[in-house]
N, C-alpha and C positions, 0 to 999 in steps of 0.2 A: 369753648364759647357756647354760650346757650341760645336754644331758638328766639330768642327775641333779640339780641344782639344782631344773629347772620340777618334778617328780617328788616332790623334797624337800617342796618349797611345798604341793604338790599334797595330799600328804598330807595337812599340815598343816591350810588350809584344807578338805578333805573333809570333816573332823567336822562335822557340825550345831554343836555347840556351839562349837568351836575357833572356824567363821567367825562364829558370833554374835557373840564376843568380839573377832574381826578387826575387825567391820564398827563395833561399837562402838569400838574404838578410832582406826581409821579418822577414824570423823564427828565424834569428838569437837573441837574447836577447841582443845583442851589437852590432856598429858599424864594420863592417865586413872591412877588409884588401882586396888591390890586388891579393899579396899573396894567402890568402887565398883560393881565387877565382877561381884562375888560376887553385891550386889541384885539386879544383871541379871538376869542369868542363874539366879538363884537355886539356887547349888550350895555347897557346905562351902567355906569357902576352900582347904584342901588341894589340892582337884578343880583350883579355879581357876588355882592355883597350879601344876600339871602341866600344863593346860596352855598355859598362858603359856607354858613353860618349850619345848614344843615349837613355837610360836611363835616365840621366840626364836629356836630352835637351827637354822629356816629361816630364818634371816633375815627377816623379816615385820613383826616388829616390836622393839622397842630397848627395855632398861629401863635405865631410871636415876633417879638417888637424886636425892631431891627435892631443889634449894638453898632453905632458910630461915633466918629469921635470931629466929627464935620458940621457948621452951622445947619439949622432946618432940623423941622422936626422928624423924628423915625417914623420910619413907616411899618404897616402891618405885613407882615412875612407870609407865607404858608409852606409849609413841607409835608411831606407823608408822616401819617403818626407812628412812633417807632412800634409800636403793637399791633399796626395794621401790615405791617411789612410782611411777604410771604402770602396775602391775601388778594384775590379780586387782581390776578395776574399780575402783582407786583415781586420784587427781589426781595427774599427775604432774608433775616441776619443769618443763616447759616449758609448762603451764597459770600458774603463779608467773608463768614470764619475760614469757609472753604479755602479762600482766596488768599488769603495771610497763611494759613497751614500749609499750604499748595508751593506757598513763595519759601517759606522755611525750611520744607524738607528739598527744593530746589539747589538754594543758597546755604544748605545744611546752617541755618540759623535757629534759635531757642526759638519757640513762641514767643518766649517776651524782648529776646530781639525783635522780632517781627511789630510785635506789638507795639513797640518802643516807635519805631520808627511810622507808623500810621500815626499815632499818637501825637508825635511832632510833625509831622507833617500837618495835622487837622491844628495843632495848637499854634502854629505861626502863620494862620491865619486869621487867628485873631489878634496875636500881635500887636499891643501898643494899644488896643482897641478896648476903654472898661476898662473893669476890675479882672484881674483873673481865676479870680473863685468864683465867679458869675457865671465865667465864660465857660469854665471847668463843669459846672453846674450844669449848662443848656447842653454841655457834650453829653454827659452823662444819663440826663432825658432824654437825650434825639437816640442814644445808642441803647434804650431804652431800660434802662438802670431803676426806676423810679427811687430817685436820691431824695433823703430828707436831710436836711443840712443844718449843724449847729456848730457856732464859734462859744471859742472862749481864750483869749487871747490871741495868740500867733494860732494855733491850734484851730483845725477843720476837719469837722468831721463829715463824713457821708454817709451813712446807714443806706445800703444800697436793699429799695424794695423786692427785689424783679432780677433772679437772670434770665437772660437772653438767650441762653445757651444750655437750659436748665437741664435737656436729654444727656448731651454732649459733657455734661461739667460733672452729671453724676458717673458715670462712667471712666473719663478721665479728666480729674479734678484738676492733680498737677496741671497737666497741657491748659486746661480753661484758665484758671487762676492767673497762671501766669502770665499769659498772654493780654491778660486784664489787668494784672500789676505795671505789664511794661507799654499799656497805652496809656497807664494814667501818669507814669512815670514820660513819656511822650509829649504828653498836654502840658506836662510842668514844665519841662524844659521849654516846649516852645510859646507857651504864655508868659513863662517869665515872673520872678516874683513867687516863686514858688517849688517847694520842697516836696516828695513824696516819703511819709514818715513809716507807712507800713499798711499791708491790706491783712486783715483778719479772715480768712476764710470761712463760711458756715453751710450747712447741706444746701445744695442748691432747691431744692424742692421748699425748702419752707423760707429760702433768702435770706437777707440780712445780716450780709457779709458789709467789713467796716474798713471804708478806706478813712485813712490819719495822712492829714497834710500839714505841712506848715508855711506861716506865710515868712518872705525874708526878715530881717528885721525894718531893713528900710524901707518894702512893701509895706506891712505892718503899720507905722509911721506915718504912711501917706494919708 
């Protein structure tokens, strides 16, 4: 990170109230509402809504549009940005990997056991909810992948920008890979509508390792 980035944040978080609203966002165990926020901290939503906005524009945290599948329109989310995680006393993804590694050699499980099962569990939460290549999509952002995504028939690709785990994956590729194959293998099952057809591996340092999915046919269809 460069000194104008730490500087940008810096700002950011400076406010009293900017990092009230960080830190709530932060602890939350979910995507946090306006709403919400607003009780918080008790200010007009306009306020709140500035600054989220500055927030955002440090990268600090992410907003997006709720997926429901219930009358009324969606609302605006916010979560920690997967990039900022590990930063400005936040949990970062190698407290996750810790965490799944820790449980595998526990349950003498593969990593992509491990992974498998995070994987499905995050994925039947969305369940029924959307599309599930959407949904697969905003996992793959939040766990900070930066995915570019192209169709061509049943066929989904992911050109994955960004590992997350890029110290860790060059050192031991197998264990990282894998553990990435069996979350995304994870998300399919439990989104439903969808196949895991193969992940390509590439040096982590320069990224742009390729996960191939498929949709079912009568996903497909829909």
């Amino acid at each position: 990170m460069n000194t104008t980035d730490v500087q940008r944040e810096a700002r950011a978080v400076g406010d009293p109230t900017r990092y009230r609203l960080f830190r709530y966002i932060v602890d939350s165990d979910r995507p946090v509402g306006v709403a919400e926020l607003t009780a918080y901290v008790q200010l007009n939503h306009n306020a709140v809504r500035q600054h989220l906005a500055v927030l955002k524009e440090a990268e600090l945290v992410v907003e997006e549009v709720e997926i429901r599948d219930t009358p009324g329109r969606p609302r605006l989310l916010y979560r920690l940005h997967p990039e900022a995680a590990g930063k400005w006393e936040t949990s970062g993804p190698y407290a996750w990997l810790a965490g799944l590694l820790s449980d595998a050699v526990k349950h003498k499980r593969s990593s992509r056991e491990v992974g498998t099962q995070d994987g499905l569990r995050r994925g039947l939460e969305y369940s029924g909810i959307g599309d599930s290549v959407d949904a697969m999509e905003q996992e793959l952002i939040r766990s900070g992948f930066r995915p570019t995504r192209s169709e061509r028939g049943r066929q989904v690709d992911f050109v994955l920008g960004r590992c997350p785990f890029e110290e860790v994956a060059t050192d031991n590729p197998d264990t990282v890979c894998q553990l990435h194959l069996g979350l995304a293998e994870g998300l399919a099952q439990g989104l439903g509508g969808l196949t895991v057809d193969r992940l390509t591996a590439k040096d982590p340092h320069r990224a742009g390792c390729r996960l191939v999915l498929k949709r079912d046919p009568v996903a497909a269809q829909a």
